[in-house]
C-alpha positions as CSV (number, residue, x, y, z in Angstrom):
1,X,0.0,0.0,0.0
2,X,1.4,3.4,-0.6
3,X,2.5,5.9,1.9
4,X,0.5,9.7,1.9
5,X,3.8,10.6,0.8
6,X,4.4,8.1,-2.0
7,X,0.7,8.8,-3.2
8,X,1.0,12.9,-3.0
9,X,4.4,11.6,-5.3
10,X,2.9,9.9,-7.8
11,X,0.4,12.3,-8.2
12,X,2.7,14.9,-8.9
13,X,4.3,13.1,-11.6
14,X,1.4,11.9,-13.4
15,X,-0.4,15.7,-13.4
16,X,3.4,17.2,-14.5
17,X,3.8,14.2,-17.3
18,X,0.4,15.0,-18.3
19,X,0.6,19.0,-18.7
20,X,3.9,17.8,-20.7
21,X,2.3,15.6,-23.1
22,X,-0.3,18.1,-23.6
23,X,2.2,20.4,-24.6
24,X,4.6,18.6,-26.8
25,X,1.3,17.2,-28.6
26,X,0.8,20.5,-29.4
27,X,3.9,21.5,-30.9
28,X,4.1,21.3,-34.6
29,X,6.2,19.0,-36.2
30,X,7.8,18.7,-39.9
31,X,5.5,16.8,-42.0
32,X,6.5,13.3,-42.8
33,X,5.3,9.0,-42.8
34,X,3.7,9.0,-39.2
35,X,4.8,12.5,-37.9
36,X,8.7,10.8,-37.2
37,X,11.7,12.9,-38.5
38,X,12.9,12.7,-41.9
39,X,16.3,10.9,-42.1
40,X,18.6,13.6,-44.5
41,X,20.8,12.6,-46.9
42,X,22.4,14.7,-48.7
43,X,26.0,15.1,-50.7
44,X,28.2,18.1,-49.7
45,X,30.4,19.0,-53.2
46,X,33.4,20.5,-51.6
47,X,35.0,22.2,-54.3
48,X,38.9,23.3,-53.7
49,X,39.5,25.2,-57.0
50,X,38.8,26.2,-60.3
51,X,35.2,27.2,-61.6
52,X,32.6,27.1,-59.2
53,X,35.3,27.2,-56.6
54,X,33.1,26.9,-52.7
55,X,36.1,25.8,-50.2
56,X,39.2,28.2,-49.5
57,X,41.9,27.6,-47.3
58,X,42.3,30.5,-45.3
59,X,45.1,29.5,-42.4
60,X,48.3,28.1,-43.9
61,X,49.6,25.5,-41.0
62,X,52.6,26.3,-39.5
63,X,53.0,22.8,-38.5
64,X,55.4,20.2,-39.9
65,X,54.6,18.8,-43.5
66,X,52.0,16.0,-43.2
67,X,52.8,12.6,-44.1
68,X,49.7,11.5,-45.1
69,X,48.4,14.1,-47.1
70,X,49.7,15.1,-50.4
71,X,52.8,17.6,-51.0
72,X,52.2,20.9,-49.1
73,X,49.8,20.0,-46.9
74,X,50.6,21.2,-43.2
75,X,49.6,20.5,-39.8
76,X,46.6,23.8,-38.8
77,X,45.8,23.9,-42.7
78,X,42.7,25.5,-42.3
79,X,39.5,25.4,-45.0
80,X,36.6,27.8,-45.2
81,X,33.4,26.2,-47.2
82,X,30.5,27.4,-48.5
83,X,29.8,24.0,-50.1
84,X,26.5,23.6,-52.5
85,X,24.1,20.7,-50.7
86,X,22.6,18.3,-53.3
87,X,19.7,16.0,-52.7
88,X,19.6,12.1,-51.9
89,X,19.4,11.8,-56.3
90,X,22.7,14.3,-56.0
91,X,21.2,16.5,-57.9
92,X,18.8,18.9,-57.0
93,X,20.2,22.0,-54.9
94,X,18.8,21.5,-51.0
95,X,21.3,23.6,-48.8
96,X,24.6,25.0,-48.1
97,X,27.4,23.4,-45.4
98,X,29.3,27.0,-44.4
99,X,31.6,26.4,-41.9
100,X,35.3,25.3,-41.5
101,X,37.5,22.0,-41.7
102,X,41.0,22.1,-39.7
103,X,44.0,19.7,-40.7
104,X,44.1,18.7,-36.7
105,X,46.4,15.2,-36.3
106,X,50.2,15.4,-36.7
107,X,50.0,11.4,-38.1
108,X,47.2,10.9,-39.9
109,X,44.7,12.4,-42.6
110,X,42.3,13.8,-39.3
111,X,40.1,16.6,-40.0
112,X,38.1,18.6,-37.2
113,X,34.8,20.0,-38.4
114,X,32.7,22.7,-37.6
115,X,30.0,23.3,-40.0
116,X,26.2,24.2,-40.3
117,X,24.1,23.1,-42.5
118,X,20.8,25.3,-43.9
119,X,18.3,23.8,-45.7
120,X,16.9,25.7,-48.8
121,X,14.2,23.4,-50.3
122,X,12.1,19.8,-48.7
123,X,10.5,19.9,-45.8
124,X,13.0,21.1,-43.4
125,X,13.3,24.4,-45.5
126,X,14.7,27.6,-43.9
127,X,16.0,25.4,-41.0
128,X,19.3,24.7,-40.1
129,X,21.4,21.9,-38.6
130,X,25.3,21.7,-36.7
131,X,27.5,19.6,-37.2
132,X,30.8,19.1,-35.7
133,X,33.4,16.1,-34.8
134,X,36.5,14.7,-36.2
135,X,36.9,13.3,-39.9
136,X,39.4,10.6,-40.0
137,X,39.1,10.3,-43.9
138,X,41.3,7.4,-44.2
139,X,38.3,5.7,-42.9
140,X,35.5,4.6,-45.1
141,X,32.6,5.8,-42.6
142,X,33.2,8.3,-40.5
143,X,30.3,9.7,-37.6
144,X,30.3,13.3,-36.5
145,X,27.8,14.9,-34.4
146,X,24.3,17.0,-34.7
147,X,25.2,19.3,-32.0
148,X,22.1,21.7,-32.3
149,X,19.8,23.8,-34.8
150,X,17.3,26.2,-35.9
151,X,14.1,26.1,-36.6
152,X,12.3,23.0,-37.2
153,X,15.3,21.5,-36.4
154,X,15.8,23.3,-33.0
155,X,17.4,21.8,-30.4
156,X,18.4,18.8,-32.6
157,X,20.9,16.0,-31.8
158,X,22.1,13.0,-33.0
159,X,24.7,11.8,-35.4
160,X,25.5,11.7,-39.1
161,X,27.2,9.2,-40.7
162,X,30.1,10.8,-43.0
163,X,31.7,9.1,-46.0
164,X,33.3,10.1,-49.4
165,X,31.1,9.4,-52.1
166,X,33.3,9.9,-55.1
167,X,36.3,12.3,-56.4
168,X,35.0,14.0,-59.6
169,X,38.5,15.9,-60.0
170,X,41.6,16.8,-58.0
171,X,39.9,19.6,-56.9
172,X,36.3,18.3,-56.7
173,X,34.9,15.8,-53.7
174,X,31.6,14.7,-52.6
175,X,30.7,13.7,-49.4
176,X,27.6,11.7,-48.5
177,X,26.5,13.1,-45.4
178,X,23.6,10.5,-43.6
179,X,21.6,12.9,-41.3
180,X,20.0,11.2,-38.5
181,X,18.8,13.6,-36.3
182,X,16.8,13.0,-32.8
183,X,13.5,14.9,-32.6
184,X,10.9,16.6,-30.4
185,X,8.4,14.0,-30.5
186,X,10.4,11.3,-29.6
187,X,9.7,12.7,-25.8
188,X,6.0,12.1,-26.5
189,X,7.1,8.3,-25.4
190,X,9.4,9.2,-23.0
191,X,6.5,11.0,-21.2
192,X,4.4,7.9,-21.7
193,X,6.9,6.2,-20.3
194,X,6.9,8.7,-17.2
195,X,3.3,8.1,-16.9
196,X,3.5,4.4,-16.9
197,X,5.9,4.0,-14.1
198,X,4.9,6.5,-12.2
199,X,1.3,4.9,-12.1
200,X,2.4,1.6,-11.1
201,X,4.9,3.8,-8.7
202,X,8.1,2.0,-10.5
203,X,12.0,3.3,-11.0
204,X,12.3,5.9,-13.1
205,X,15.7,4.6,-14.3
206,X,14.4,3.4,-17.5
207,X,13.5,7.7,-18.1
208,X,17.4,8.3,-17.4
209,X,20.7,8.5,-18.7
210,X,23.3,6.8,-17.9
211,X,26.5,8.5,-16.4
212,X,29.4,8.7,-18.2
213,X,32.9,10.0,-15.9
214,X,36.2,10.1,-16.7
215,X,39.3,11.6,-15.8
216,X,42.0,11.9,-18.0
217,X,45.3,14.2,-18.8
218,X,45.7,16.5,-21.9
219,X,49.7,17.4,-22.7
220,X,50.0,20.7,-24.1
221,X,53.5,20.9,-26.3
222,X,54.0,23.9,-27.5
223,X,57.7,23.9,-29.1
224,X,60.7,21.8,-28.8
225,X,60.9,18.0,-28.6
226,X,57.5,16.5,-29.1
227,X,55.7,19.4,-29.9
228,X,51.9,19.0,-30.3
229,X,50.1,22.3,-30.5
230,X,51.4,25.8,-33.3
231,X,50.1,28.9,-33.2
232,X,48.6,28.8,-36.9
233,X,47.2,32.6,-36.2
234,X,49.2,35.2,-35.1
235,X,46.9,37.4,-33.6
236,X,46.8,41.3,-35.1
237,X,45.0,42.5,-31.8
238,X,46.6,44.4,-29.2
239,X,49.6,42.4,-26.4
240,X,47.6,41.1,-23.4
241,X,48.3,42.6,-20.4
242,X,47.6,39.8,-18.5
243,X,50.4,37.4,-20.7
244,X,53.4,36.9,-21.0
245,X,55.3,39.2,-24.1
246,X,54.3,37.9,-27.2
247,X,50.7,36.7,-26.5
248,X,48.4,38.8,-28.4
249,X,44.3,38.9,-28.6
250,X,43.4,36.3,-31.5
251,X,46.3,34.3,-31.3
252,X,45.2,30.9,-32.5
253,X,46.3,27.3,-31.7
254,X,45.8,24.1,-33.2
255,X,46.3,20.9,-31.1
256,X,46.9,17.1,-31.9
257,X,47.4,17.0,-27.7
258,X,48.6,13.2,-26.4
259,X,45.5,12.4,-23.5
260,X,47.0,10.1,-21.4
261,X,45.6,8.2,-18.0
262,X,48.0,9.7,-15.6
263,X,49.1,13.1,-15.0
264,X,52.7,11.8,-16.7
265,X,53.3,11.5,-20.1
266,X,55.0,8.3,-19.8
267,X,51.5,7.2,-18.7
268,X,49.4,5.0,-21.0
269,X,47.6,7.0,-23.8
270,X,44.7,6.2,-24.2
271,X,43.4,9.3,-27.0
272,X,44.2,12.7,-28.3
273,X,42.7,15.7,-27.8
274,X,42.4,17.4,-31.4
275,X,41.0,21.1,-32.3
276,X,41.7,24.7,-31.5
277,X,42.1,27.5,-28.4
278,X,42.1,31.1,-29.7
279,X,42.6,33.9,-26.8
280,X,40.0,35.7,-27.0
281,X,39.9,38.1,-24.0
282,X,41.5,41.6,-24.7
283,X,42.6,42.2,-20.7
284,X,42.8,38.3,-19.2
285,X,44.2,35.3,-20.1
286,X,40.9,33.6,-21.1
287,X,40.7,30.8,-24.4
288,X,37.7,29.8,-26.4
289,X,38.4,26.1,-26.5
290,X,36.8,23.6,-29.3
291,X,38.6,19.8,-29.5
292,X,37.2,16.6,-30.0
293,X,39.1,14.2,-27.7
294,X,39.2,10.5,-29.5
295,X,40.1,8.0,-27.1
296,X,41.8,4.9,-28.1
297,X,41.9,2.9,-25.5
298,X,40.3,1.5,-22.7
299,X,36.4,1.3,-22.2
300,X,35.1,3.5,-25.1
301,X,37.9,2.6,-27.4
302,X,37.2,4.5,-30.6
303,X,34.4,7.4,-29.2
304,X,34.9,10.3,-28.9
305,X,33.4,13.3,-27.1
306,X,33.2,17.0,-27.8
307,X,34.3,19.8,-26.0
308,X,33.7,23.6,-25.8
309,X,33.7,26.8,-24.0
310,X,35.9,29.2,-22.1
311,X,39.4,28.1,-20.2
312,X,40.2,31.6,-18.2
313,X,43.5,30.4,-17.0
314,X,44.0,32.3,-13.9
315,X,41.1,30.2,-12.5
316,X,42.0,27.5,-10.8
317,X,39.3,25.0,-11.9
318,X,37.2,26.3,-15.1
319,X,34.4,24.5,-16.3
320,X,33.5,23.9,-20.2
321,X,30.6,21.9,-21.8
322,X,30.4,18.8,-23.3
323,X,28.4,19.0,-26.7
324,X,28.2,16.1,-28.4
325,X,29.8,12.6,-28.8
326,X,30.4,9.7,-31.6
327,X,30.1,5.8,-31.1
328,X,29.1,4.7,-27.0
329,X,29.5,8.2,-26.7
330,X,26.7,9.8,-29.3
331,X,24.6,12.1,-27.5
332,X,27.0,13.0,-25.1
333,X,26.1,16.4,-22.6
334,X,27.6,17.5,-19.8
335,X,30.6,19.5,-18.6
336,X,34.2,19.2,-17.8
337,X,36.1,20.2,-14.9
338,X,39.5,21.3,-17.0
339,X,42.1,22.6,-14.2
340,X,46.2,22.6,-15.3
341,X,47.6,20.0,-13.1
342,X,51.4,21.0,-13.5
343,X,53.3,22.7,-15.8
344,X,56.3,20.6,-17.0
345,X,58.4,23.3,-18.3
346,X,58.0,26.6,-20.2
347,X,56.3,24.7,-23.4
348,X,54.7,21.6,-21.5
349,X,51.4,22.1,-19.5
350,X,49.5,19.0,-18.1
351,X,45.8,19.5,-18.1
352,X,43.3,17.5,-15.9
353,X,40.4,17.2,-17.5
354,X,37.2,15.4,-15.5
355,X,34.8,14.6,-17.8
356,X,31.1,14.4,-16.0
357,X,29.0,13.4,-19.3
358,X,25.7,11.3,-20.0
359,X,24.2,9.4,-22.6
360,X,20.6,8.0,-23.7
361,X,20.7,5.1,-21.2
362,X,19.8,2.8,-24.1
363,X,23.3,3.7,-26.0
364,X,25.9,0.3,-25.7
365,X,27.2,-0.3,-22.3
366,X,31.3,0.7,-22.8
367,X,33.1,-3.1,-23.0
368,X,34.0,-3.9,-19.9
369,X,31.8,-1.8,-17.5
370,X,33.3,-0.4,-15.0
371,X,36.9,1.0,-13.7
372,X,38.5,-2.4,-13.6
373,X,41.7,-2.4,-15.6
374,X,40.3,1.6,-16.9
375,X,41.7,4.0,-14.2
376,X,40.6,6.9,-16.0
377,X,37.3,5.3,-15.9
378,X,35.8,7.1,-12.6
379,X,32.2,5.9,-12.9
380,X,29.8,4.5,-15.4
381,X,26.5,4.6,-13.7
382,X,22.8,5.4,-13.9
383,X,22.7,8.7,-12.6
């Protein structure tokens, strides 16, 4: 028999579920088979050159020559697109993919994206969608993440699965982008669900997510022996006062950052943490940070998760979002705990970064559940 308590509960939940499915019944939804989103796919001609020319590279990497790229291609090579969007026939004109693509791995042919897609034409017209992740091309399928949008597509997430259709010249590649974006009335079951248990007065586990938290160390090289990170923008803005000489507003970095388990770099690796910090304060030392760490090892072996936000340095413990994720980690949110741990030398700051994530609770459970044999692995539980 239930409690007062337990019963005044369970009220509760069923009148707030209800005024919830009220609502999100109410709210239009694109028009497609049985009200569910429509699964995009679309093919992104990135054109490097010659007529009809949509991509330019407007950061020449400073880094080393790459190894696995053709002749001239350099570590922080950085492309600006305004790439035409074709429909599923690749034909008709849909869209435009505006954004950027950053040469981001010291090794291998590793690209991270930031782009946003808007829809000109179907039945997502005038919305748009964002994109961003890492593009290992050397792979056949590659997944990047739906990290938000506009319009109909507001607040979308999910995943899109990224692979090179064909080359129609040196200059001229098309990428099949498969959209697969999560939307609104997906929580119409969710809050069915919520009804259901909370009638028969059941766990609501099956409504969470499940936890995701890791703690792992980001080494920041920035010259000398086993240098990871160039400035690939020199910044025109004024010296910050708050730097040492030589740091100026707008310089930009580009990272291919060892993550290892322990704060020592003689620790296992288990990842990299790929992307860009820019400083972007005029007075403090504050960086707009944007990687995508890929770990390659231990529980979530080939994931990876998405970071952003604002590092201000003279803090000792800042805290940044997590936006987005790929493989057991699609879906990712959460935030980050990102303090520096120690500085090595002059060049070589250790980062901690504690990663306090979730995902949709039905995602697959990371092989080998649990922190056995995974120090970095602090939890993985239902929150």
């Amino acid at each position: 028999m239930l409690q007062p308590a337990e019963q005044v509960t369970a009220m509760a939940i069923i009148s707030i579920a209800g005024h919830l499915l009220a609502l999100i019944l109410a709210v239009a939804v694109p028009a497609s088979a049985g009200g569910l989103p429509v699964r995009l796919r679309l093919y992104m001609h990135d054109i490097t050159g010659g007529p009809g020319q949509t991509a330019v590279q407007v950061v020449n990497g400073t880094g080393p020559l790459h190894p696995a790229m053709p002749p001239g291609s350099h570590f922080g090579d950085t492309m600006v697109v305004d790439d035409l969007l074709t429909d599923v026939d690749d034909s008709k004109p849909v869209g435009r993919a505006q954004g950027s693509y950053t040469l981001a791995c010291l090794r291998a042919p590793v690209f991270v994206v930031s782009i946003t897609l808007v829809l000109t034409d179907g039945p997502y017209k005038g919305s748009t969608i964002l994109i961003a992740g890492r593009d290992d091309i050397s792979e056949e399928v590659r997944e990047l993440a739906v990290v938000g949008g506009t319009g109909k597509l507001r607040r979308a997430t999910g995943h899109v699965l990224w692979t090179t259709a064909r080359r129609e010249s040196p200059v001229h590649m098309v990428l099949e982008l498969d959209v697969v974006p999560e939307h609104r009335r997906q929580l119409v079951a969710a809050v069915a669900l919520i009804l259901a248990v909370a009638a028969a007065v059941a766990p609501l586990g099956e409504a969470r997510r499940q936890a995701v938290r890791l703690r792992v160390y980001m080494h920041d090289i920035v010259g000398g022996a086993g240098q990871t990170s160039v400035v690939v923008v020199k910044g025109p803005g004024p010296a910050n006062p708050s730097m040492s000489p030589g740091n100026n507003f707008g310089d930009t970095v580009i990272i291919d950052d060892v993550v290892t388990e322990g704060p020592s770099l003689a620790s296992r690796e288990v990842g990299r943490a790929q992307g860009t910090y820019m400083l972007a304060s005029m007075a403090r030392p504050v960086f707009i940070v944007d990687i995508t760490v890929v770990l390659t090892d231990g529980p979530y072996n080939g994931s990876t998760i998405l970071i952003a936000g604002r590092d201000d340095t003279s803090e000792e413990v800042r805290e940044l979002a997590v936006v987005g994720g790929s493989g057991m980690l699609r879906r990712a949110s959460g935030h980050v705990l990102w303090r520096t741990a120690k500085v090595e030398s002059k060049l070589h700051a250790v980062l901690e970064l504690d990663v306090h994530a979730s995902v949709p609770a039905a995602a697959v459970a990371p092989s080998g559940s649990g922190s056995h044999g995974h120090p970095f692995l602090v939890t993985s539980a239902s929150e």
